[in-house]
N, C-alpha and C positions, 0 to 999 in steps of 0.2 A: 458678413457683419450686419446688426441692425443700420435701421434710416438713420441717417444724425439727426441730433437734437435738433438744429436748421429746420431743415425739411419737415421736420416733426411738427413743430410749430407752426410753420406756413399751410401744410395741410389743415389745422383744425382753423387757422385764421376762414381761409377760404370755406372749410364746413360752416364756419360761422356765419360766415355774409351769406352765404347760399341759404343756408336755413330762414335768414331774416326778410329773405326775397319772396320767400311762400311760390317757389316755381318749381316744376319739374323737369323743364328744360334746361337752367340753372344748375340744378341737380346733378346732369348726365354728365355736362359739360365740366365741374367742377370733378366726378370722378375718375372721367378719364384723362385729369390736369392728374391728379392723386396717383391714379397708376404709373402715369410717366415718370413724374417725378421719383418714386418708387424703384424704378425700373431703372433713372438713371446711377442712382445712387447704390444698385445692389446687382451689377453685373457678373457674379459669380452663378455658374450654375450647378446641378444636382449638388440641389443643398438638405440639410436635416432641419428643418423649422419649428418654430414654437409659438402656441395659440394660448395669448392667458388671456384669462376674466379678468378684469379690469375691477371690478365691484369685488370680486373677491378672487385672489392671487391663487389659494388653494386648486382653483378647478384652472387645468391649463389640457393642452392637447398637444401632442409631440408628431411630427412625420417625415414625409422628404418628398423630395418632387426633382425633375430633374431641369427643370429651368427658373428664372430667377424669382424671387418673392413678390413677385407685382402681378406673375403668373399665378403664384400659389391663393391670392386674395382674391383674383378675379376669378377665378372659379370656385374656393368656398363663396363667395358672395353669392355666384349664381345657384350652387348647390343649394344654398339656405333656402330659396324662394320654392324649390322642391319639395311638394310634401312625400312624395316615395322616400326622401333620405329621412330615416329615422333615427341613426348613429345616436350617443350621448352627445356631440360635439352641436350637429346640428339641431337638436331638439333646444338645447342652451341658448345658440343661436337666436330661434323664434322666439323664445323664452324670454331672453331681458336683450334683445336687437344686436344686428351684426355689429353697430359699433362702437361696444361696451368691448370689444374684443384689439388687443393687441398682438403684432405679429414682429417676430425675430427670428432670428437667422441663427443657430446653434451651430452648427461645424459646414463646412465644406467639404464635399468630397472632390480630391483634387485632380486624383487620375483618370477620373472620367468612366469609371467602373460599375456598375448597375449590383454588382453582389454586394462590392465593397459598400456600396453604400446603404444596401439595406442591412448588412450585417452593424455597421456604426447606426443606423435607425432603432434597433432592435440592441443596442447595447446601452444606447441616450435612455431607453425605455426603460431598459431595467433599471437603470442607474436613480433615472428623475422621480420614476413611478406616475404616470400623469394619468389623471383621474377622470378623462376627457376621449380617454383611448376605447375601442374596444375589442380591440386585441388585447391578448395576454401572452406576454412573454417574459413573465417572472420565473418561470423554472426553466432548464434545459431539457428539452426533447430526447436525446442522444441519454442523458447521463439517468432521466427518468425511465427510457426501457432499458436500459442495464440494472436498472432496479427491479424496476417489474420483471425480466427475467429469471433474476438471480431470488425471487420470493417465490415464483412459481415453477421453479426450475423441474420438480417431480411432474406437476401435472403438464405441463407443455409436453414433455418424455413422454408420457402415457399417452395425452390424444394425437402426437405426431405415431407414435405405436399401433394405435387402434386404424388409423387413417390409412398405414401403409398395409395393414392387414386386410382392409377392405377395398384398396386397392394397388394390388403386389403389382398385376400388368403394365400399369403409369411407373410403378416406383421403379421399377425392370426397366425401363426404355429409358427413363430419365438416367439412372446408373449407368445402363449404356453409353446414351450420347456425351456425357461427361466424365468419363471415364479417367480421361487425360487431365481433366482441371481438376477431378477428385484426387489423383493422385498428386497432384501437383501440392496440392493441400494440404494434403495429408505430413507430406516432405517436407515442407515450411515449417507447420506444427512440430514435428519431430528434431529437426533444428534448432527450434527458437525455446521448447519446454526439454530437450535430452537431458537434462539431471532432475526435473520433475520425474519423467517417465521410469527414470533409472530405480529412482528410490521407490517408484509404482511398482515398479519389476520386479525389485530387492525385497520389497515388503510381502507382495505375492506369495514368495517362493519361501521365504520364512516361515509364512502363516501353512502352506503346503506343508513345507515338511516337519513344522507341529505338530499336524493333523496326522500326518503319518505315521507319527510316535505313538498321537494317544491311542491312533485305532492298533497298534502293533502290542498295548500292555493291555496284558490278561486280568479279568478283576477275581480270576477262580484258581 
């Protein structure tokens, strides 16, 4: 869950007074009050988080981390001072100051699962669309090469044809060693399509013995 409104407020107080003090010491002292504070208030961990612009709501940044939000801050902060990080996230950053930027807490992952959570990372993404990100994970991986095969389905056929013809010796040893799982395969398939294949079978043998009519009538 976000910081409560409380805490929210007593942080900027404290930004406040530390700014008016013109110190740097001041400064350190007052961020690492912020963190704790932070930290007491938001003891869940591998969380999904959220980065908005403050000036402008539009540009926000979505991720996850697996310890709690006070961790998440304290190392985009130190990131930002990096100039190697070039992201959209951190260039914003430098751009109008780390703290024009707000941070919140979007879901919990509760079982403590590292897929599970980047899989809810990558669904908040698609969902929110955040403009901050630079990954992209607007289409499906999975349902994009079933497309892409199913459009190129003749020419895949031909260069895997062309491939095994220029090398039969590989494709021979590989037949061999899997011989058992090939057939295993094959058995599944035959199971799971038998009334496709049947009507393949049925249709075969019609078109055959068509063929065999017209070559058997004389046109003399």
């Amino acid at each position: 869950m976000p910081i409560s409104k409380n805490t929210r407020n007593s942080v900027e107080k404290l930004r406040s007074f530390v700014k008016s003090q013109n110190s740097k010491t001041p400064q350190l002292f007052c961020y690492k009050i912020e963190v704790d504070m932070i930290h007491r208030y938001n003891t869940n961990k591998m969380i999904v988080y959220l980065i908005r612009n403050k000036l402008n709501h539009a540009e926000f940044y979505v991720g996850c981390y697996l310890k709690p939000l006070g961790s998440v801050i304290s190392i985009h902060r130190c990131n930002t001072r990096e100039p190697k990080r070039t992201s959209k996230l951190y260039l914003k950053m430098r751009e109008i100051g780390f703290d024009n930027f707000e941070f919140s807490i979007v879901d919990v992952c509760a079982n403590g699962n590292k897929d599970e959570l980047r899989n809810m990372t990558i669904r908040y993404i698609r969902e929110m669309k955040p403009t901050l990100n630079n990954q992209d994970y607007t289409y499906d991986k999975v349902q994009h090469s079933k497309e892409y095969r199913a459009e190129r389905k003749e020419h895949i056929a031909e260069v895997h044809a062309r491939w095994v013809e220029r090398n039969p010796e590989y494709y021979q040893e590989y037949r061999d060693a899997n011989a058992d799982r090939m057939k295993e395969y094959r058995d599944e398939y035959r199971d799971e399509n038998r009334a496709k294949l049947t009507r393949r079978q049925n249709g075969r043998y019609a078109y055959a013995k068509f063929a065999e009519q017209l070559r058997n009538i004389s046109i003399y």
